[in-house]
N, C-alpha and C positions, 0 to 999 in steps of 0.2 A: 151652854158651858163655854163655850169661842169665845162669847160677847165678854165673860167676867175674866177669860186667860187674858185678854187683849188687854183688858184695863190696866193691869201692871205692868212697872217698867223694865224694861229690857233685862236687869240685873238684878236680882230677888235675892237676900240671903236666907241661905238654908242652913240645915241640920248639916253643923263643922264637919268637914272631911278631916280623917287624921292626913298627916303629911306624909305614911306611908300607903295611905288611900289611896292620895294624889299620885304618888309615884309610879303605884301598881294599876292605875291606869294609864300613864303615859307611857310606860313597860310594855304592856298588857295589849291597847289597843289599835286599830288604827292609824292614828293618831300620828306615827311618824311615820308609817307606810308613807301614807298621802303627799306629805310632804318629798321623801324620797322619789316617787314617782313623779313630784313637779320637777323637782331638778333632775330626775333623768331625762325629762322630756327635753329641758336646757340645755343638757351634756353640762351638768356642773354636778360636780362630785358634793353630797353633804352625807354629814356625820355630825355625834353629839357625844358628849361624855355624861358621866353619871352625876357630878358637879353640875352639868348645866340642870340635870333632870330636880334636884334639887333645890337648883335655885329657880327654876319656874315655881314647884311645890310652895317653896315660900312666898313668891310672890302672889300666887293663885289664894294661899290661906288670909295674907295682907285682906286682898280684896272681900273677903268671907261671901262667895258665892260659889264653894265645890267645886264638882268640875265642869261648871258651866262658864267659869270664868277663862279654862285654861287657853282654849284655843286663843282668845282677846289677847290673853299675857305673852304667848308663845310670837303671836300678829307682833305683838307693841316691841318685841325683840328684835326679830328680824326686817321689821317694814321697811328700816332707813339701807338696810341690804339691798334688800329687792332692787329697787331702781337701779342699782351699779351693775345689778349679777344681768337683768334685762337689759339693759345696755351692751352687755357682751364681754363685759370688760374682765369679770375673773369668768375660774375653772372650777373653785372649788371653795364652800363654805365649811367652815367648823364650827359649831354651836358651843359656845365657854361660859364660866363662870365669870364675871367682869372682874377687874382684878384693878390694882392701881397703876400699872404697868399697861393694860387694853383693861378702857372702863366700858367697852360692847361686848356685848354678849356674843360673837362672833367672830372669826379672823377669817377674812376672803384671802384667796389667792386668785393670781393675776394669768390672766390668759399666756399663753408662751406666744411672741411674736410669731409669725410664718415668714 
C-alpha cells in the first residue's frame, strides 16, 4: 500500500471542501496554536483576523486540494516575513487580508530600539 501512496504527487485533488469547511478547520484546529507557539518562542506577538481566515479558505479552494493544501497557502503568506521577524528586526506580526493600500498579507512591527 506505501509503494502505490508514494507514486502520487505531493498535491492530489479531492472531494471540494466547502469554504466554511476550510474555515472550521483553521478555527477549530491546531493549526494556529503551532504557529502562536513559534512566535512565542521569538518573543514576537502574532494574531490574525477573520478576513485573513477567509482569504486563505479561498486561496486553499483556488488550489482544489482541501485542507491539505492549507498549511502550503498559509507558508506561501508569511515566508517573505519570516526572515525579517528571525532577523530580530520586528516584535509583532498581524496576519491581513491584502488590500491595495498593504498588498501582504501581513503588517510586521519593528522592535523598539533599547
Amino acid at each position: 500500500m506505501l509503494e502505490l501512496i508514494g507514486r502520487f504527487s505531493k498535491i492530489i485533488p479531492m472531494n471540494p471542501l466547502s469554504k466554511k469547511g476550510i474555515i472550521k478547520i483553521l478555527k477549530e484546529s491546531d493549526f494556529s496554536r503551532l504557529y502562536k507557539k513559534l512566535f512565542g518562542i521569538l518573543n514576537v506577538n502574532f494574531d490574525f483576523n477573520d478576513e485573513f481566515i477567509e482569504y486563505i479558505a479561498d486561496l486553499a479552494i483556488l488550489k482544489q486540494s482541501g485542507a491539505r493544501s492549507l498549511k502550503t497557502v498559509f507558508d506561501d503568506c508569511i515566508s517573505s516575513a519570516l526572515f525579517r521577524i528571525f532577523a530580530g528586526e520586528y516584535s509583532s506580526i498581524s496576519l491581513v487580508k491584502p488590500s491595495e493600500k498593504n498588498n501582504k498579507p501581513y503588517v510586521l512591527k519593528k522592535q523598539k530600539k533599547k
